[in-house]
C-alpha positions as CSV (number, residue, x, y, z in Angstrom):
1,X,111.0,48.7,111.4
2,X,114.2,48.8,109.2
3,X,112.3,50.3,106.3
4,X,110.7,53.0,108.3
5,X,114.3,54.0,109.5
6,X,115.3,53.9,106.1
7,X,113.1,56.2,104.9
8,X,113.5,58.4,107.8
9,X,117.1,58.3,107.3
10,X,116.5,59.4,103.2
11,X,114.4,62.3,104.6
12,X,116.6,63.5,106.6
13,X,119.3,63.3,103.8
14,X,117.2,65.3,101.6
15,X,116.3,68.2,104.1
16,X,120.3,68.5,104.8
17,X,120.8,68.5,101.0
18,X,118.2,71.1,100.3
19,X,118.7,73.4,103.4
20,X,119.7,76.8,102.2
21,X,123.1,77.6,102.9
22,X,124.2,81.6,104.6
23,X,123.6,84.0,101.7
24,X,122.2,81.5,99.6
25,X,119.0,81.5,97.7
26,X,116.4,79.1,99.9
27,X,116.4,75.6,97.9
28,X,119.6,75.7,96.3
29,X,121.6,72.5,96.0
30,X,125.3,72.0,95.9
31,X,125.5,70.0,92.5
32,X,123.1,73.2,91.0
33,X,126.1,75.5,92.3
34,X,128.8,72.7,90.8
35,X,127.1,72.3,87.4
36,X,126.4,76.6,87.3
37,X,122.6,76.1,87.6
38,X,120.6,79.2,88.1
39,X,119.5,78.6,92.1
40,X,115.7,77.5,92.3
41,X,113.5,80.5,93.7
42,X,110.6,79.6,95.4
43,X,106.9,80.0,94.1
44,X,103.3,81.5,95.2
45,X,101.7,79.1,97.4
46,X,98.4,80.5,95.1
47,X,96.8,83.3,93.2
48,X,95.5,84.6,96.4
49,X,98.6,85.2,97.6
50,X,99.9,86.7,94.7
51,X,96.8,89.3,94.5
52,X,97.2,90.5,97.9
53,X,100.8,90.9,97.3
54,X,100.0,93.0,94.5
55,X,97.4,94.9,95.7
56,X,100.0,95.7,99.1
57,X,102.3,97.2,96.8
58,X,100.6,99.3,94.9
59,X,97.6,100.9,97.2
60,X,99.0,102.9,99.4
61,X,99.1,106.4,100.5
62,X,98.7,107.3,96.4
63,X,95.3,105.7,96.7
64,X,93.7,107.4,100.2
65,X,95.4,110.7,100.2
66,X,97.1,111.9,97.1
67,X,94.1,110.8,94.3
68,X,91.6,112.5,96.2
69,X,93.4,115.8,96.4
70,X,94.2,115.6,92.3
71,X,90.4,115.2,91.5
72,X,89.8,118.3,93.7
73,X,92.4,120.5,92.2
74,X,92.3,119.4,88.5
75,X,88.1,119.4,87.7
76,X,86.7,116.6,90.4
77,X,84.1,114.7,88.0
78,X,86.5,115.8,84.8
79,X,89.6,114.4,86.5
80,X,88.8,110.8,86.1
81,X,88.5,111.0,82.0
82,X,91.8,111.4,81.3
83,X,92.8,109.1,84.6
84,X,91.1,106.5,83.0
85,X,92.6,106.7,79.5
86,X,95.9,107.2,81.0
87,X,95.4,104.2,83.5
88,X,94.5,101.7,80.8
89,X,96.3,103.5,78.0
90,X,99.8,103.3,79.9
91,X,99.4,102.4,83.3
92,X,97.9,98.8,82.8
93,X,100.0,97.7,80.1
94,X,103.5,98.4,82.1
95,X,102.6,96.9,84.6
96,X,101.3,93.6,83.7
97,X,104.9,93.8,81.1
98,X,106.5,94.3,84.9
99,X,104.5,91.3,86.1
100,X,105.2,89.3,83.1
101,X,108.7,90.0,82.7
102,X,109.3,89.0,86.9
103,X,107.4,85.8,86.3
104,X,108.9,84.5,83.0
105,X,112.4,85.5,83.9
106,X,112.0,84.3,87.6
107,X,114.7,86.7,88.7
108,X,114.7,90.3,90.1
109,X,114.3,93.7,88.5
110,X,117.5,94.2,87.6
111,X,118.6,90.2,86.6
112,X,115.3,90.1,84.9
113,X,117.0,92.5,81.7
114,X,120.2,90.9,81.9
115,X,118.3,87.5,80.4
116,X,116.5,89.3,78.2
117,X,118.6,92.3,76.5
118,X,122.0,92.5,79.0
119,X,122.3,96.3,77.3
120,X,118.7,97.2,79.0
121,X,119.9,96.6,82.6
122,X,120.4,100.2,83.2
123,X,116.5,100.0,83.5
124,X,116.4,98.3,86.0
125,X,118.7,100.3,87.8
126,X,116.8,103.3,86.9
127,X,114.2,101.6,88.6
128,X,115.6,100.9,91.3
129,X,117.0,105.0,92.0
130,X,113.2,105.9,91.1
131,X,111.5,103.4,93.8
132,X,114.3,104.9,96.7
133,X,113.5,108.7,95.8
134,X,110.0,107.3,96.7
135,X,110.3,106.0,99.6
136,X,112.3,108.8,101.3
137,X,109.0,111.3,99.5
138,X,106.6,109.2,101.2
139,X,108.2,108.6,104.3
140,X,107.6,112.1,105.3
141,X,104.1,111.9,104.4
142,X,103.9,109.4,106.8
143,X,105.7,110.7,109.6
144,X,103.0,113.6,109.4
145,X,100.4,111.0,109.3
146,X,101.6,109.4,112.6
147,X,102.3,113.0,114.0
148,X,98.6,113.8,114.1
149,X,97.5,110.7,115.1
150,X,99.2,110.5,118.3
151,X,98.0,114.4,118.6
152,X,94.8,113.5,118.3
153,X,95.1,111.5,121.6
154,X,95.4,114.5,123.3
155,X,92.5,115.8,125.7
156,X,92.6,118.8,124.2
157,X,93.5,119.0,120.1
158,X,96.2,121.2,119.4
159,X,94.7,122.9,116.7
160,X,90.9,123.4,118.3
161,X,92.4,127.0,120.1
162,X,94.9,129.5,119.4
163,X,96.4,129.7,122.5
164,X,99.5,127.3,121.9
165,X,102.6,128.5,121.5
166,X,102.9,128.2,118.2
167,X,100.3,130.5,117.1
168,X,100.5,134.1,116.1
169,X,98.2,137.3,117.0
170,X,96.6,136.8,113.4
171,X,94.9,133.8,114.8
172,X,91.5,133.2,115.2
173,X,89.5,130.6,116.6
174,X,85.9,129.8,114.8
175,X,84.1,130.2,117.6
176,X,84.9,134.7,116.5
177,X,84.0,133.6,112.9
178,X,80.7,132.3,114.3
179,X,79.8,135.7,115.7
180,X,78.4,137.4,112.6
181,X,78.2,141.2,114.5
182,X,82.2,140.9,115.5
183,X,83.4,139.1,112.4
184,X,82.1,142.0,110.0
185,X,83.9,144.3,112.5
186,X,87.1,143.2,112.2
187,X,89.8,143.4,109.5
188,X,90.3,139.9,108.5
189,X,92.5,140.1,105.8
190,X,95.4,138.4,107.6
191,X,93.8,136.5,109.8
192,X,94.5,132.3,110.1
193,X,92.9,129.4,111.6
194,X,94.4,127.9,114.3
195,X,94.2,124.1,112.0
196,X,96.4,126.3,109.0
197,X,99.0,127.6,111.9
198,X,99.3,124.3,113.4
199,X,100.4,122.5,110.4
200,X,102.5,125.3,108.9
201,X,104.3,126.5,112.5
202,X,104.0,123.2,114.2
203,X,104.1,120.7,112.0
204,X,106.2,121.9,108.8
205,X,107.9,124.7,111.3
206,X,107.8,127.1,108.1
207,X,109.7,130.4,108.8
208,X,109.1,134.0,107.4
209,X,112.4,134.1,105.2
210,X,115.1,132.2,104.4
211,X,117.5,134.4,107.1
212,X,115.2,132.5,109.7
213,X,116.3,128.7,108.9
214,X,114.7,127.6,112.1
215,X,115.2,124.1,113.5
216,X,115.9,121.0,111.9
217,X,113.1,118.4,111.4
């Protein structure tokens, strides 16, 4: 029984001696921080992990909406040459030097130059202005994303008619377009669908000039 609580005892020694301290890196240990020791940074559990960690940081809404919309407006089919040659020409190569320079280093994007070249660490703060210009470009793009998918709860969709109250008098609903006899009638030069006025009156709340600033999104 004594060596059991002996060993118990050492455990919880060690547990107190390795617990992270407030504002400290997890696994740091006081003689690290008396000798100057760079703190110890903890590891993937496996490659796994590491893979989807990647892979959650770099598909996203580039993947499923922007890429789509290039190939359609720059050739479709064509598109993807030079995407390719660019993507393994350029795009490859950084990043497995951003993967390799993380894992070597063991520090963060901007430590990671002060190891290797302390007059490159303006990269990484460049990086760093570049990744939060991003994020407040993309966090629009998914406020609308969320915006129409709680519209689309609704029993009626908000752009299926023109009678909302967004809508103008050039509005027309496809159930006119599908009447062939009062479609060639009409003078449809500046006519709109009720989905285009939606998500430029509604959505976007574009004006007709800039003496109209409208309200604030």
């Amino acid at each position: 029984m004594a060596t059991k609580e002996k060993l118990q005892c050492l455990k919880d020694f060690h547990k107190d001696i390795l617990k992270p301290s407030p504002g400290k890196s997890p696994g740091t240990r006081p003689e690290d921080e008396a000798e100057g020791k760079p703190p110890q940074r903890e590891k993937w559990a496996s490659k796994i992990d590491f893979l989807l960690s990647v892979a959650g940081g770099f598909i996203g809404l580039g993947n499923v909406w922007r890429f789509p919309y290039l190939c359609y407006k720059n050739g479709g089919g064509a598109f993807l040459i030079p995407y390719f040659i660019f993507l393994f020409g350029g795009g490859l190569p950084v990043f497995f030097l951003e993967v390799a320079l993380g894992q070597y280093t063991s520090e963060g994007g901007i430590t990671c130059w002060e190891k290797i070249c302390p007059i490159f660490s303006g990269i990484g703060y460049a990086s760093i202005v570049i990744v939060s210009l991003l994020n407040v470009y993309y966090i629009v793009i998914l406020a609308w994303g969320l915006y129409y998918l709680f519209q689309s709860f609704s029993h009626t969709l908000p752009w299926a008619h023109c009678h909302q109250e967004w809508n103008t008098e050039n509005c027309v609903e496809d159930t006119l377009r599908k009447n062939r006899t009062l479609w060639l009638s009409l003078n449809t030069t500046n006519f709109s669908s009720p989905v285009i006025e939606f998500w430029e009156r509604n959505v976007l709340g574009l004006t007709s000039g800039i003496d109209q600033p409208g309200i604030i999104k």
